[in-house]
Structures are given as structure tokens and as C-alpha cells.
C-alpha positions in Angstrom: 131.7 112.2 84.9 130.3 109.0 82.9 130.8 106.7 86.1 128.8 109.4 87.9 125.9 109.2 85.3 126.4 105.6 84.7 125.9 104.9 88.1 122.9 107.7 88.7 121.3 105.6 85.5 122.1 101.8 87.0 120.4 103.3 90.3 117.5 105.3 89.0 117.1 101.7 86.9 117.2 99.8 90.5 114.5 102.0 91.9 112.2 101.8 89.7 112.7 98.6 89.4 111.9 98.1 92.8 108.9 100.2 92.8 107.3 98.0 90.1 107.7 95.0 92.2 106.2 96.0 95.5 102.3 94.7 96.1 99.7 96.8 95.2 95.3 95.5 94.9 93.9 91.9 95.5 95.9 88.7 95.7 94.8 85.1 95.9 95.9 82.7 98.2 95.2 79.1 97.3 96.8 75.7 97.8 95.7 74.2 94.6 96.8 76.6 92.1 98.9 75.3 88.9 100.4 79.1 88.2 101.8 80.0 91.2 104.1 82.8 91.3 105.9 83.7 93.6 107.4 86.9 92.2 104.9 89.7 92.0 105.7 90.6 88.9 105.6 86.8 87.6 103.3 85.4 84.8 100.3 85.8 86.7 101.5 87.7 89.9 98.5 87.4 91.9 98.2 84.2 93.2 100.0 82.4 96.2 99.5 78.8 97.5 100.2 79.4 101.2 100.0 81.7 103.7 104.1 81.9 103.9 104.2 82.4 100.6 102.5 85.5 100.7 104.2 86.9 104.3 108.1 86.0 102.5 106.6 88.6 99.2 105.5 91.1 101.5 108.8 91.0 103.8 111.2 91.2 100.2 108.7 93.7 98.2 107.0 95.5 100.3 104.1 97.4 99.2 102.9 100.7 97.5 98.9 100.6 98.5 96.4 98.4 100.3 96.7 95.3 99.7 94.0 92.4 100.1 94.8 88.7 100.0 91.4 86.8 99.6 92.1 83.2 101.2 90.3 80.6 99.5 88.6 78.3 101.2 90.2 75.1 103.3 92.7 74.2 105.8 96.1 75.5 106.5 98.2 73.9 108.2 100.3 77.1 108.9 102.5 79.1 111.0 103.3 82.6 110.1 104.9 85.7 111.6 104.7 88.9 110.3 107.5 92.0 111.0 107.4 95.5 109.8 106.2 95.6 106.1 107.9 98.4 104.0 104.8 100.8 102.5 102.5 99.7 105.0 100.1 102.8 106.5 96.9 103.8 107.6 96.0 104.1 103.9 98.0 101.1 103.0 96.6 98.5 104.8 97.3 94.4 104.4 94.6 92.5 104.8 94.0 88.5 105.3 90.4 87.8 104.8 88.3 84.8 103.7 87.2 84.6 99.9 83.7 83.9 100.4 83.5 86.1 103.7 82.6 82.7 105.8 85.0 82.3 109.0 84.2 79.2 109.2 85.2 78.3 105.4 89.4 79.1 106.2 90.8 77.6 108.7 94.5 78.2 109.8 95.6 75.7 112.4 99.1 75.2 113.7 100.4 72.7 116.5 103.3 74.1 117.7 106.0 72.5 120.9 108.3 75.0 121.2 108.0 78.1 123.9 110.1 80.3 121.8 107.6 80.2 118.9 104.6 79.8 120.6 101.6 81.5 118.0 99.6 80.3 114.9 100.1 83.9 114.1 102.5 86.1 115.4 102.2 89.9 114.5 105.9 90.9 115.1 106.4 94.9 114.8 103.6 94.1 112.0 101.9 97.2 111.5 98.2 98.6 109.7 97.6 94.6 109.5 94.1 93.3 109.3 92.8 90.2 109.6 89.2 89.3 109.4 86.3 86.5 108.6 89.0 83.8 109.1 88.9 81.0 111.8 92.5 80.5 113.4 93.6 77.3 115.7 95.9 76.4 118.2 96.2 72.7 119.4 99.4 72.5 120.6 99.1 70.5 124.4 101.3 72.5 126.2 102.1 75.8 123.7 98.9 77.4 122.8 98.7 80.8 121.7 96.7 81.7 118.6 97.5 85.3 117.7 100.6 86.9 119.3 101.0 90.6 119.1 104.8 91.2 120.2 108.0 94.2 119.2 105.6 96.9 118.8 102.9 96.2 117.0 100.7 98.9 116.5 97.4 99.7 114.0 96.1 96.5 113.8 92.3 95.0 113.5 91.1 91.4 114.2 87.3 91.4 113.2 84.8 88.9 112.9 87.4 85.6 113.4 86.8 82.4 115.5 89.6 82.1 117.6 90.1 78.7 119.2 92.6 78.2 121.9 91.9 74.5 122.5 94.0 73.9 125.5 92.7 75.9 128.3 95.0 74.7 131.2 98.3 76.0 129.9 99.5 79.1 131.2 101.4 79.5 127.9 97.7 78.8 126.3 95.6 82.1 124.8 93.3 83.0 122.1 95.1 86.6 121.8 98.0 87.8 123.7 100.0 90.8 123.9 102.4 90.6 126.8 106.0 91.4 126.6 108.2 94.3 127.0 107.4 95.6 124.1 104.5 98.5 123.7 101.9 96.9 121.3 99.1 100.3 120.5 96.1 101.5 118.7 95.0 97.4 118.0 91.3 96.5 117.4 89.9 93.2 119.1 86.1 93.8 117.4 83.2 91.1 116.8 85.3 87.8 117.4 84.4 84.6 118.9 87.0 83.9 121.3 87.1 79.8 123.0 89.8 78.5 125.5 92.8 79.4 126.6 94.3 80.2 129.7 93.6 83.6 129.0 91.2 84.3 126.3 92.6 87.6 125.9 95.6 89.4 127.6 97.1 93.1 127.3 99.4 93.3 129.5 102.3 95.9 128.5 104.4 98.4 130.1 101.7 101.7 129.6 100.6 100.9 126.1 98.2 103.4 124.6 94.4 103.4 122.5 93.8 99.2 122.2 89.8 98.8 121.9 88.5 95.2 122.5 85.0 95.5 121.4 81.7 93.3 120.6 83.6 90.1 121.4 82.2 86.8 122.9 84.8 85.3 125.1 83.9 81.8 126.6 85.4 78.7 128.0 88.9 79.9 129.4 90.9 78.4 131.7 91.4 81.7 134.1 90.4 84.6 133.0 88.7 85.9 129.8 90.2 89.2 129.4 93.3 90.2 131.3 94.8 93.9 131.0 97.6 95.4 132.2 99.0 98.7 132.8 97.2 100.3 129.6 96.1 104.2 128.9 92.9 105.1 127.4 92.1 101.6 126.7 88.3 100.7 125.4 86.9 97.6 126.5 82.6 97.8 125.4 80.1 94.9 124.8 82.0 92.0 125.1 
């Protein structure tokens, strides 16, 4: 009966524990700071100095509300892929946004070779993510991709970014792109400018449901500027 409570105890401990570690409010991401802390519940707790930094909390904490990391400004030099975050829903969103609200002041680049990792950003089953007022690069020759939405990945808003796909005569070059087996739904394309590519943006899934590309200006692709694919109730206005 005592290894029964003791162990109830060491548990209930545990969870709460837990709970008091997961991300909750506004977080700063910045290069340049002296009290970085990884651990949310650190000395200061709010403040990362990459991008990873802040993806590898979200993966092992998880979260219990919205949480907002304001990036400040400057270049990253960056590559980042996001899976299912534990807490995440349409009231708990995660949101990557400039500081100042300036696209043009964060920058997120990445040069990548390798077909298997081909993004800057890869939502990967990521879910309720948002990402806004941010400009993201990809200047890799051959592998181009910017943003990859792959596994699933449903609920998710890109608004107001620059989205530069600066080698347009890949194939394996794109400013967005969704195109897999997988059955990506319910995504926001809204208010972007979109440059380059192959493609500057492709949906192309196997009868994927409510993704709304709207407001966008899509220019200087390779091919085609927006390619879709087998999708249901799909709205595609004032691009």
C-alpha cells in the first residue's frame, strides 16, 4: 500500500512537473543574448538565440496556450523542421513572427544540397503553426524549396512573408510546396510575396481538404506560379 502511494506521489510529482515546464505567452528569439536559457523554466526562460533552439523546447515541452516567439531582427542562417507539437490547437497556436512587424527586418536563409532535406522550413505533421512578417530564403543551386508542408500538416497560416525561391530552374525549386503522399489541410497561403521557383506555389495531394491561397503576389517562376492538385473545396482569390 506505501509503494502504491509512493508511487501515485513520485507521479502526481512528475506531472506537474511537466505541466510547469511546457510553453505558455511570448518568447524572444535572438542571437545576441548573454542569458540564454534553454530550459523554459531557466533563469530567465524567455529567451532563445536561434530558431532551433526554440523548435528542440517546443518538440521536449510542449505547450499549454498560444505561444508567440517575437524574432528579433537579422539574419539566420537556419534550417528548421517542425513535427507535431504536444498542446498545440486552434486556441493554442505557435507563432514565428518578426519583432518590429517588418518582413524585411528577419531574414531566415538556408542553402541546403541534399534532396532528402530539401526546405528552409519544413512543417512536418506541424499543426495550428503560424508564421508571419518574416522574409524566408532558399539559395541552394539545385535544392530550393523554402517552406515545405509534408506528414499531414494541417491548420497552418503563412501571412504577410517574402518568400524567395532564388533558383527558378530546379524542378526540386519552390517558394511553397505541399506534394507528397501525405494529406496536408485547412492551411492559409494569405498576403505573401512569393519570387522564383520552379513552382511558386504547389498543392498537389491525394484529395486534401479547405487550403485557401489568398491576396498573394506570385512572380518570377520558372513554370508555373501556382500548381494544384487533386484538392476539395479549395479557395484560391486575389492572387
Amino acid at each position: 500500500m506505501r509503494i502504491k502511494g509512493a508511487f501515485l506521489f513520485c507521479f502526481l510529482l512528475f506531472s506537474s512537473l511537466l505541466g510547469l515546464a511546457q510553453l505558455n505567452g511570448s518568447y524572444t528569439i535572438k542571437p545576441s543574448l548573454s542569458n540564454f536559457s534553454g530550459d523554459p523554466n531557466g533563469i530567465s526562460g524567455k529567451n532563445y538565440t536561434s530558431l532551433n533552439n526554440a523548435v528542440s523546447a517546443l518538440k521536449n515541452y510542449g505547450i499549454s496556450g498560444q505561444v508567440t516567439f517575437n524574432i528579433d531582427s537579422g539574419s539566420y542562417n537556419e534550417q528548421i523542421s517542425i513535427p507535431s507539437i504536444t498542446g498545440a490547437s486552434a486556441t493554442s497556436r505557435i507563432v514565428f513572427q518578426s519583432a518590429n512587424g517588418d518582413s524585411s527586418s528577419v531574414h531566415i536563409k538556408f542553402n541546403n544540397s541534399n534532396s532528402n532535406t530539401n526546405y528552409v522550413i519544413q512543417l512536418n505533421g506541424g499543426d495550428y503553426l503560424t508564421f508571419r512578417q518574416l522574409t524566408v530564403s532558399a539559395s541552394g543551386k539545385v535544392f530550393g524549396r523554402v517552406i515545405e508542408l509534408t506528414n499531414n500538416a494541417n491548420y497552418n497560416i503563412i501571412n504577410n512573408c517574402k518568400i524567395n525561391a532564388e533558383n527558378g530552374n530546379s524542378s526540386y525549386s519552390a517558394g511553397i510546396y505541399a506534394y507528397s503522399s501525405s494529406i496536408d489541410c485547412y492551411n492559409t497561403i494569405k498576403n505573401n510575396m512569393i519570387i522564383g521557383g520552379y513552382y511558386g506555389l504547389t498543392f498537389y495531394g491525394y484529395h486534401e481538404t479547405g487550403n485557401n491561397v489568398i491576396g498573394n503576389t506570385i512572380k518570377d517562376f520558372y513554370y508555373v506560379g501556382i500548381n494544384l492538385r487533386y484538392q476539395d473545396s479549395f479557395l484560391l482569390e486575389n492572387n
